[in-house]
Biopython code that builds the backbone (N, CA, C, O; Angstrom):
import numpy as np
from Bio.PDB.StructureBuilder import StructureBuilder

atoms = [
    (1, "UNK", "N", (21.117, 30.924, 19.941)),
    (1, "UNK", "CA", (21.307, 29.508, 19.752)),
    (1, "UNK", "C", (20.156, 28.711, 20.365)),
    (1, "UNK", "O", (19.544, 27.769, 19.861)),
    (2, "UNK", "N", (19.996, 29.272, 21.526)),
    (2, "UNK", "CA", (18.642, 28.320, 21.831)),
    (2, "UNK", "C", (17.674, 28.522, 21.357)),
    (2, "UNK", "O", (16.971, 27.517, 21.458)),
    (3, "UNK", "N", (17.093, 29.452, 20.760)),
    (3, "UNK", "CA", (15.647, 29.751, 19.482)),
    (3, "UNK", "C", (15.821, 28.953, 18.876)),
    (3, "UNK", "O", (14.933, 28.101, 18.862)),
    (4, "UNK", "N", (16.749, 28.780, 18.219)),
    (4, "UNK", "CA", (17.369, 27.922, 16.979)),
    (4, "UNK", "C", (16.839, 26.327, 17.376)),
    (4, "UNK", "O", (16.214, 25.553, 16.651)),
    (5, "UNK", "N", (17.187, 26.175, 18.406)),
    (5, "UNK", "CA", (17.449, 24.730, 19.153)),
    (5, "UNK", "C", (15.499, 24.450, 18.933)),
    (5, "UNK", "O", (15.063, 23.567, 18.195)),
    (6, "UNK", "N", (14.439, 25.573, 19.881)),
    (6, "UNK", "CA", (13.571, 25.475, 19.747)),
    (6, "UNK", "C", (12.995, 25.316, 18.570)),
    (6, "UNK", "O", (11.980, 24.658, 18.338)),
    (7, "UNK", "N", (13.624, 25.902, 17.846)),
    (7, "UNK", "CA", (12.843, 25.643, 16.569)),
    (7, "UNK", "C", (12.639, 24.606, 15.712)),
    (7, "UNK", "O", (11.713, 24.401, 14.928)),
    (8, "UNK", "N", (13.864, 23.821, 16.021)),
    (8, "UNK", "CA", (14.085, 22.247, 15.641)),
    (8, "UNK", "C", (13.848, 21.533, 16.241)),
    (8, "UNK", "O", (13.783, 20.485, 15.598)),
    (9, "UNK", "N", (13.586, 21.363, 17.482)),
    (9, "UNK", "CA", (12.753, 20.519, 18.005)),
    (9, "UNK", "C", (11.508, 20.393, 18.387)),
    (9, "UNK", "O", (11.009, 19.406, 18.928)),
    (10, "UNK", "N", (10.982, 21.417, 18.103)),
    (10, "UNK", "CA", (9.681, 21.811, 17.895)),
    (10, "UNK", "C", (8.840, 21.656, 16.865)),
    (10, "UNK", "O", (7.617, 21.515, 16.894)),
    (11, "UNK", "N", (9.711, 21.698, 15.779)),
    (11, "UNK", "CA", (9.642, 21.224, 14.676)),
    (11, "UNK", "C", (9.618, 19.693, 14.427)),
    (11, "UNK", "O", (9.086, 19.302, 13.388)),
    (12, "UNK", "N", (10.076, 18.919, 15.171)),
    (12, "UNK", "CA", (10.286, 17.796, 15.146)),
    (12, "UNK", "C", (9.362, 17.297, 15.712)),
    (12, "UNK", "O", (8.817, 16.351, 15.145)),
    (13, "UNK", "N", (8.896, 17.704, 16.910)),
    (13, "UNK", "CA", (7.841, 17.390, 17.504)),
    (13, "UNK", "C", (6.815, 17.052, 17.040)),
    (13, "UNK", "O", (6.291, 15.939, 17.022)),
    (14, "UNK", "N", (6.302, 18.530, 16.424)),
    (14, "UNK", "CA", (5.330, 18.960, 15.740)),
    (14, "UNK", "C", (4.589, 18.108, 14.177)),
    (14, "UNK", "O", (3.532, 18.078, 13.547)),
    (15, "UNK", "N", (5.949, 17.525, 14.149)),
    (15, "UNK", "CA", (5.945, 16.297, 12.660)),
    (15, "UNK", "C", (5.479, 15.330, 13.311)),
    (15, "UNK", "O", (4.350, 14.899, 13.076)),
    (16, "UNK", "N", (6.356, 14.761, 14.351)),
    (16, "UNK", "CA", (6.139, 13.444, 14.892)),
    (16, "UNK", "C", (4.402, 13.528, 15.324)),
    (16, "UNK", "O", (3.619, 12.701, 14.855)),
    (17, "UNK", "N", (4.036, 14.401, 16.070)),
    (17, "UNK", "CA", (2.289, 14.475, 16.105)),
    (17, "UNK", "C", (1.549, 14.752, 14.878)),
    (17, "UNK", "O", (0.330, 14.665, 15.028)),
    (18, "UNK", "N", (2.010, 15.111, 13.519)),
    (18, "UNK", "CA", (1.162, 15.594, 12.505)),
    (18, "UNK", "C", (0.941, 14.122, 12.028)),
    (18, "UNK", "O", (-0.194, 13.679, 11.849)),
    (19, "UNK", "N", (2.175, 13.318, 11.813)),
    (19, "UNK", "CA", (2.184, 12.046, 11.352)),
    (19, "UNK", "C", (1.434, 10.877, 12.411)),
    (19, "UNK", "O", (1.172, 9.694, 12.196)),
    (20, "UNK", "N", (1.217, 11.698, 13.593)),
    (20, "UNK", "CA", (0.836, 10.647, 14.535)),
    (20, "UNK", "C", (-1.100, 10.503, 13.960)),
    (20, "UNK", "O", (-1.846, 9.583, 13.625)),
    (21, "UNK", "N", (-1.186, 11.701, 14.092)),
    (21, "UNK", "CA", (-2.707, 12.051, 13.733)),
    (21, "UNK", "C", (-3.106, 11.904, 12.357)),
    (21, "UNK", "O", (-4.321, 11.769, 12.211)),
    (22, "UNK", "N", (-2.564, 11.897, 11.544)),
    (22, "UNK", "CA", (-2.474, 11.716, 10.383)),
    (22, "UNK", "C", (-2.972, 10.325, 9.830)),
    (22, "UNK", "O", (-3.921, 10.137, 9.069)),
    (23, "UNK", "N", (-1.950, 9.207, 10.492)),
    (23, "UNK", "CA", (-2.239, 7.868, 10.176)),
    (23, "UNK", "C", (-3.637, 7.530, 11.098)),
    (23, "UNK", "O", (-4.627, 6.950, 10.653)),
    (24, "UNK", "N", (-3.468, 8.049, 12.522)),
    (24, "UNK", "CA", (-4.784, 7.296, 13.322)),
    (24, "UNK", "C", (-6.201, 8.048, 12.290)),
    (24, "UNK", "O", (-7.189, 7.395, 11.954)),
    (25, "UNK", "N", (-5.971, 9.531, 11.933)),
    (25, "UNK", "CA", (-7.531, 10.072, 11.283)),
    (25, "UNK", "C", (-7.618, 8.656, 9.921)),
    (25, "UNK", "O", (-8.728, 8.200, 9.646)),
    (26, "UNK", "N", (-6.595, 8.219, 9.341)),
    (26, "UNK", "CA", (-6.810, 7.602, 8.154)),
    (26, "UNK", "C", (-7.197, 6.061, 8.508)),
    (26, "UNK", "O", (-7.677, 5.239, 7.727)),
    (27, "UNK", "N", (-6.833, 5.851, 10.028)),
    (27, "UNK", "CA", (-6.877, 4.324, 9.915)),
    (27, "UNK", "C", (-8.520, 4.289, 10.699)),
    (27, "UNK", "O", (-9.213, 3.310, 10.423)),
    (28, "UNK", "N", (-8.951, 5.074, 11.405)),
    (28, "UNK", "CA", (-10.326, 5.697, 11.354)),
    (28, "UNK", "C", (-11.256, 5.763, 10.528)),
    (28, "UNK", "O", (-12.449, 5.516, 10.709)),
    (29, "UNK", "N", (-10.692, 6.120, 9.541)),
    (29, "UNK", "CA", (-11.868, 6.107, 7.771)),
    (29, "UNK", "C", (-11.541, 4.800, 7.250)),
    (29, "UNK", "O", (-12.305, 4.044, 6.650)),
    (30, "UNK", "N", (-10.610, 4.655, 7.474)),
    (30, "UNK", "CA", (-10.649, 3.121, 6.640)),
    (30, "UNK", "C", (-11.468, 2.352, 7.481)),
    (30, "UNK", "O", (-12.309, 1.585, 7.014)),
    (31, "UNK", "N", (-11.261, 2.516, 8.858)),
    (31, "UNK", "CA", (-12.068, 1.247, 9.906)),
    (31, "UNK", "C", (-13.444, 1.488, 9.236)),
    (31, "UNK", "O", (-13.852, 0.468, 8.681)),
    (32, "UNK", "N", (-14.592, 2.964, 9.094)),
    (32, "UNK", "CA", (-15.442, 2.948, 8.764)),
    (32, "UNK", "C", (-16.023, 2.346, 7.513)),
    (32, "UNK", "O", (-17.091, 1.759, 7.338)),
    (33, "UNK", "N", (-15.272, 2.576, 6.881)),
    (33, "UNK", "CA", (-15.793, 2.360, 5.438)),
    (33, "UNK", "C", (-15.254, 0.760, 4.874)),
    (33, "UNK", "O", (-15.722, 0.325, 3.822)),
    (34, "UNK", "N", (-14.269, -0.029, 5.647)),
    (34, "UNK", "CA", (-14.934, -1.645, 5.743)),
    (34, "UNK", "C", (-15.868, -1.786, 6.788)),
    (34, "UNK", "O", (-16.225, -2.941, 6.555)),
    (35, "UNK", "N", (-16.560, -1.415, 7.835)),
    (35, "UNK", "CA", (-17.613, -1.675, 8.180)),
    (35, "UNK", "C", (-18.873, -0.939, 7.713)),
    (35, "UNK", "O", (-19.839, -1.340, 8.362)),
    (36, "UNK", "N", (-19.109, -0.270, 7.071)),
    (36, "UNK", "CA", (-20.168, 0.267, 5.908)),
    (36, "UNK", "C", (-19.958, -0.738, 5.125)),
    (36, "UNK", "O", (-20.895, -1.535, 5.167)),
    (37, "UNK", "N", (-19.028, -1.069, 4.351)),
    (37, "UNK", "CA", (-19.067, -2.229, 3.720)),
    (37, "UNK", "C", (-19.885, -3.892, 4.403)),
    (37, "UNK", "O", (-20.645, -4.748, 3.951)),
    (38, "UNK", "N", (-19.521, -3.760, 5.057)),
    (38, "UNK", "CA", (-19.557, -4.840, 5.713)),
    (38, "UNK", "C", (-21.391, -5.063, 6.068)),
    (38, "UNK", "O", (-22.117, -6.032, 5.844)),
    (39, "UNK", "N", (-21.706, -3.660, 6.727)),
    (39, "UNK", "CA", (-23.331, -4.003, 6.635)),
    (39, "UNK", "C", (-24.040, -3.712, 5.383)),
    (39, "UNK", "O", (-25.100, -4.245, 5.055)),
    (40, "UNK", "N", (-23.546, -3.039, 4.860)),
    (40, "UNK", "CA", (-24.249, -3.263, 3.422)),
    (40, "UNK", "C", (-23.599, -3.067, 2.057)),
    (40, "UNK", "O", (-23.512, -2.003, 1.443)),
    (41, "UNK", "N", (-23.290, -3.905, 1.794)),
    (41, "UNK", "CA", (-22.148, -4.323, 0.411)),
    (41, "UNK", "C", (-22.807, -4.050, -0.977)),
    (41, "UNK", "O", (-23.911, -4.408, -1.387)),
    (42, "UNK", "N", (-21.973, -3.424, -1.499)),
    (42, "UNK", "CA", (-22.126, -2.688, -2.836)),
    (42, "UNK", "C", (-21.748, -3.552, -3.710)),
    (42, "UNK", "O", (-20.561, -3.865, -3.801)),
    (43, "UNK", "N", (-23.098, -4.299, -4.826)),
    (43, "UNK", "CA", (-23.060, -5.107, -5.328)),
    (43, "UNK", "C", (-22.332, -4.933, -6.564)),
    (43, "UNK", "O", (-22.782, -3.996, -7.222)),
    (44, "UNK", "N", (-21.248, -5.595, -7.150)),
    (44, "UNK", "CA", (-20.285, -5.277, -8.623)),
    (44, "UNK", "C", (-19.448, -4.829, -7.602)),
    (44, "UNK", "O", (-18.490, -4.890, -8.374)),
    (45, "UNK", "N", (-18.899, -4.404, -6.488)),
    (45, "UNK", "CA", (-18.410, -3.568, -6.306)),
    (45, "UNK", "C", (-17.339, -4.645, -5.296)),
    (45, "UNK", "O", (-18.062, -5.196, -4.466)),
    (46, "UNK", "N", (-15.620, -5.160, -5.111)),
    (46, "UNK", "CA", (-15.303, -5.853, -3.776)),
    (46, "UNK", "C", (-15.079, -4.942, -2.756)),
    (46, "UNK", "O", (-15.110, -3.716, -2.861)),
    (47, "UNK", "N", (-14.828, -5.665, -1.668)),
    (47, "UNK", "CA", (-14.246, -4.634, -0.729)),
    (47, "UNK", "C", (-13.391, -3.537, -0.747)),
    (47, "UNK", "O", (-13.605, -2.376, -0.396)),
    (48, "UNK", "N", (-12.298, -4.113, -1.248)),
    (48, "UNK", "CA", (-10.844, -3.691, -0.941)),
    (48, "UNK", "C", (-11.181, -2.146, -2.570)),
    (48, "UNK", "O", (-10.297, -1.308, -2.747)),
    (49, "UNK", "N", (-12.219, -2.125, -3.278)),
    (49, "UNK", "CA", (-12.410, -1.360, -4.347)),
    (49, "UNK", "C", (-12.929, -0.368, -3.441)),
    (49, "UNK", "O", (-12.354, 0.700, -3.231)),
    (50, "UNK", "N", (-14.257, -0.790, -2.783)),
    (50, "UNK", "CA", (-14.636, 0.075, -2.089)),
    (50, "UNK", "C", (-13.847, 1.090, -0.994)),
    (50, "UNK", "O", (-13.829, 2.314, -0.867)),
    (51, "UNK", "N", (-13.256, 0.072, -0.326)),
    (51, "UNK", "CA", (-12.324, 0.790, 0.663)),
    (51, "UNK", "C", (-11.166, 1.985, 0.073)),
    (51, "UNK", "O", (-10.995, 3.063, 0.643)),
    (52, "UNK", "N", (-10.541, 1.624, -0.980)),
    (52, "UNK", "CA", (-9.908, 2.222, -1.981)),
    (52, "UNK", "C", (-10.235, 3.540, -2.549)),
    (52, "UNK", "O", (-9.338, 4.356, -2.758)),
    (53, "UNK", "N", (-11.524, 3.806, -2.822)),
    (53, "UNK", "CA", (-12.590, 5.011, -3.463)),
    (53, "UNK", "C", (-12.838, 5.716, -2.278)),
    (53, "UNK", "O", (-12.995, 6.936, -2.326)),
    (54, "UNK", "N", (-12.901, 5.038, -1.107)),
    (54, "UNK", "CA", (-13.368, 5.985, -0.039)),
    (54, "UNK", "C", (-12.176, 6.846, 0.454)),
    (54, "UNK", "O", (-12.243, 8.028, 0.793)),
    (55, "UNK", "N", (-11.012, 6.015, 0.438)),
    (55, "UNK", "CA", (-9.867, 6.492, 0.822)),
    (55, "UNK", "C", (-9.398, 7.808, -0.081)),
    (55, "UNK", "O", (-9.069, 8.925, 0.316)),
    (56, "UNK", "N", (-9.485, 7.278, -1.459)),
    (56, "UNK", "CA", (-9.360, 8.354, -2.732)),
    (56, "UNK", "C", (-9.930, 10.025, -1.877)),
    (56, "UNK", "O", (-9.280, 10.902, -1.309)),
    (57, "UNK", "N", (-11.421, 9.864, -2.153)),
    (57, "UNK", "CA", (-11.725, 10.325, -1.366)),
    (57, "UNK", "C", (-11.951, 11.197, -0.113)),
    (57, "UNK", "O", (-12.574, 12.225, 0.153)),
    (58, "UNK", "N", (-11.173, 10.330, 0.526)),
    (58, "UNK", "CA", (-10.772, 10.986, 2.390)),
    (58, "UNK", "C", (-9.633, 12.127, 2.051)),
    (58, "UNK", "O", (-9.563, 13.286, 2.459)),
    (59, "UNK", "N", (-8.865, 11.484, 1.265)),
    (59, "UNK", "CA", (-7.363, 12.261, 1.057)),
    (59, "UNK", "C", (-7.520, 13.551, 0.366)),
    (59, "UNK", "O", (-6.941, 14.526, 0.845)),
    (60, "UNK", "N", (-8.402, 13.714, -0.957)),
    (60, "UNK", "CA", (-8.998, 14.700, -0.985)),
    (60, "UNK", "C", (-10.212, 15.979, -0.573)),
    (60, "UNK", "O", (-10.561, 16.983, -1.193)),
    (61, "UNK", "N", (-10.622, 15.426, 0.708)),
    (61, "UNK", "CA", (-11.246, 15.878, 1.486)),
    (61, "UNK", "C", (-10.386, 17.119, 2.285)),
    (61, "UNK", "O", (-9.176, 17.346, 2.273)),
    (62, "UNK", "N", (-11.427, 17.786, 2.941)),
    (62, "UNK", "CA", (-10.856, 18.965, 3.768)),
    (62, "UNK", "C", (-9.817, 18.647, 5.083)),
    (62, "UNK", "O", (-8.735, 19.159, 5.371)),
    (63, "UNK", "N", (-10.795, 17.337, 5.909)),
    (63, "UNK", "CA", (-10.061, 16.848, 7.512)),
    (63, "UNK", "C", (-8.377, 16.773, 6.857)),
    (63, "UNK", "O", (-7.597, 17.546, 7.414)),
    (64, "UNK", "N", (-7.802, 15.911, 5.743)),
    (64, "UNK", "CA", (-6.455, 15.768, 6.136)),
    (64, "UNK", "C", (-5.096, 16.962, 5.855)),
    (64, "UNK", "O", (-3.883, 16.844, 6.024)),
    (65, "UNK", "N", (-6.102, 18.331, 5.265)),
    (65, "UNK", "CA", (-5.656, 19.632, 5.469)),
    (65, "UNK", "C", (-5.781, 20.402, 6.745)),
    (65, "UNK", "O", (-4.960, 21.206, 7.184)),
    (66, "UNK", "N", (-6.984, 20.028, 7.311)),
    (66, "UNK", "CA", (-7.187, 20.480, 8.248)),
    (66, "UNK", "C", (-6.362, 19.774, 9.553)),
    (66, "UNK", "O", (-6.646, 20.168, 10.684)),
    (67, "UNK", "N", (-5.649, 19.042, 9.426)),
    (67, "UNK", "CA", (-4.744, 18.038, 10.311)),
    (67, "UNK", "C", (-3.051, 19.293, 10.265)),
    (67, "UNK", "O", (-2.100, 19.125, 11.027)),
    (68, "UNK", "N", (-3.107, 20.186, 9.422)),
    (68, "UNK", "CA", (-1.888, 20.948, 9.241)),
    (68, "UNK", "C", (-1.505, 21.803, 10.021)),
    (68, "UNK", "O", (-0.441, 22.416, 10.101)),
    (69, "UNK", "N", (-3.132, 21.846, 11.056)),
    (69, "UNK", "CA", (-3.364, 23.346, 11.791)),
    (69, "UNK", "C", (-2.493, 22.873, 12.873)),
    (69, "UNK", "O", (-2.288, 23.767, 13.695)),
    (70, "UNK", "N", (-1.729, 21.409, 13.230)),
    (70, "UNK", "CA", (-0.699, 21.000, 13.920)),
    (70, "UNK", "C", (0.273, 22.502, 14.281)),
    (70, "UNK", "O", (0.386, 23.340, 15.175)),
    (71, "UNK", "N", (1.020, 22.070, 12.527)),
    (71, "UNK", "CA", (1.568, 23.259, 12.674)),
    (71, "UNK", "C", (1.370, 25.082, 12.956)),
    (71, "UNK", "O", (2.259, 25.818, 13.384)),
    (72, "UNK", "N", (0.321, 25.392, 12.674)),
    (72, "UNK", "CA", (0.364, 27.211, 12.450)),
    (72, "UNK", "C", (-0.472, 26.998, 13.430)),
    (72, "UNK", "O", (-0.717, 28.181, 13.667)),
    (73, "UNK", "N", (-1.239, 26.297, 14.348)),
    (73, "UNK", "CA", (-1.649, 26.731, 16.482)),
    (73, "UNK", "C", (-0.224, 27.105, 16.560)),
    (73, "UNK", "O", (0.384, 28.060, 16.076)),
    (74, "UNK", "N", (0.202, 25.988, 17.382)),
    (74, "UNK", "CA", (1.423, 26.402, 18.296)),
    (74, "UNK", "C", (1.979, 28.085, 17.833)),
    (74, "UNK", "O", (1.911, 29.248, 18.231)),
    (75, "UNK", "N", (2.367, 27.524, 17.079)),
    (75, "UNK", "CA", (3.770, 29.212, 16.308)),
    (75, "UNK", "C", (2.662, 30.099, 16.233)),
    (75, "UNK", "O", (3.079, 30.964, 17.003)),
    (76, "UNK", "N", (1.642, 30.473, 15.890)),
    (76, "UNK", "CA", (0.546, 31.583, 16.101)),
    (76, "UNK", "C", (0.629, 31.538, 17.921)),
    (76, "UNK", "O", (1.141, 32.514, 18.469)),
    (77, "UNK", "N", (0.372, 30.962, 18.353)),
    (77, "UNK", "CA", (-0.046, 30.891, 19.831)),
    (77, "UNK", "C", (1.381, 31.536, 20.437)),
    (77, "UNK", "O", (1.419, 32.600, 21.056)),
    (78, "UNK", "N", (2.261, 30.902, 20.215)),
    (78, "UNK", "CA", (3.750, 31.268, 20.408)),
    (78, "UNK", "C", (4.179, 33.213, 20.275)),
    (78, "UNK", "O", (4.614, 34.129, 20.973)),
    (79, "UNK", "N", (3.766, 32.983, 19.104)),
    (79, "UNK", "CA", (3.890, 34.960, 18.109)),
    (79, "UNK", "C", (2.939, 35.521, 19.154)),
    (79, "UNK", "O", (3.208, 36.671, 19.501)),
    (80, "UNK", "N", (1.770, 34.893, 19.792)),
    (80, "UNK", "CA", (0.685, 36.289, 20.233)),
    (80, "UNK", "C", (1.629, 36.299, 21.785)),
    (80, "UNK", "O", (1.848, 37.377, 22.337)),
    (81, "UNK", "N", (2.093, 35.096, 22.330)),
    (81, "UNK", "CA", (2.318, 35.474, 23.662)),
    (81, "UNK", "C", (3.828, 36.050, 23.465)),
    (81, "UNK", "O", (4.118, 36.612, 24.520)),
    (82, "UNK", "N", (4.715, 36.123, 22.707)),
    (82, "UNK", "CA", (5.508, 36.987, 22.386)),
    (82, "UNK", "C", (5.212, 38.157, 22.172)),
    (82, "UNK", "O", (6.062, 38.965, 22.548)),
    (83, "UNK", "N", (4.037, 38.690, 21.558)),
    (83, "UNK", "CA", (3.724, 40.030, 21.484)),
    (83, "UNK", "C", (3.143, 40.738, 22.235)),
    (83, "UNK", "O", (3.100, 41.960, 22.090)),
    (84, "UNK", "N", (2.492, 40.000, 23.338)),
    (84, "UNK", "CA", (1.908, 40.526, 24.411)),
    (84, "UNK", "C", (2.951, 40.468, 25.781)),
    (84, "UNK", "O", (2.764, 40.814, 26.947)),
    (85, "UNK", "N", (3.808, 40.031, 25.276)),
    (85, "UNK", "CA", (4.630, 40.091, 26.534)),
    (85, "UNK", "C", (5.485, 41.521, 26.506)),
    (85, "UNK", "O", (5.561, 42.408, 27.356)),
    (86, "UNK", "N", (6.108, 41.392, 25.169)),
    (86, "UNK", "CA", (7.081, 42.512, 24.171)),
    (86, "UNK", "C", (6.371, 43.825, 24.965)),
    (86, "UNK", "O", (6.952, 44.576, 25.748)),
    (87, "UNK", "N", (4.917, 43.900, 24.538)),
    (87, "UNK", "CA", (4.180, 45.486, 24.197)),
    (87, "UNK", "C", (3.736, 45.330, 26.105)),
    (87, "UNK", "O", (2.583, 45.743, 26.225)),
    (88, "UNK", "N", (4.073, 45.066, 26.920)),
    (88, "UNK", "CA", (3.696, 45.189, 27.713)),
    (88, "UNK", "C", (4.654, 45.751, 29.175)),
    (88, "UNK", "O", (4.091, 45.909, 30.258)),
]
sb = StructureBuilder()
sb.init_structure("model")
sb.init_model(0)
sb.init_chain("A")
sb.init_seg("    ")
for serial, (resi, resn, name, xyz) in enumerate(atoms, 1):
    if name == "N":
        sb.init_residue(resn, " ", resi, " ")
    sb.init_atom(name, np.array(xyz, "f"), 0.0, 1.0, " ", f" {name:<3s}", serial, name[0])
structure = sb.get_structure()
């Protein structure tokens, strides 16, 4: 019962920081890319378009996959010191 317990709140945890990091990495790229805008503005182009494409962008990029490794550290880290404790 208490694995169980760990596992759900760990789990919970583990969300509450994925989502924590998640929004600050995005509100990060957005900060950049209205101030890229901002020093040098892409003519035909408004802001909020620009900011928009970059975002497109960000989301398909590698960093907000790479934000997942939230989850599989811990529980990898968790499994090795379980197994080294086990075989020992």
């Amino acid at each position: 019962m208490a694995f169980l317990k760990l596992i759900v709140f760990g789990g919970i945890g583990l969300t509450i920081i994925y989502l924590s990091l998640s929004v600050y990495s995005a509100s990060l790229r957005r900060e950049r890319l209205e101030k890229d805008y901002d020093a040098d503005p892409v003519p035909g182009q408004t802001r909020d378009a620009f900011v928009a494409t970059g975002m497109a962008a960000y989301r398909a990029s590698l960093r907000p996959r790479l934000l997942l490794l939230v989850y599989v550290v811990p529980v990898a880290v968790g499994a090795v010191i379980v197994y080294v404790i086990n075989t020992n």
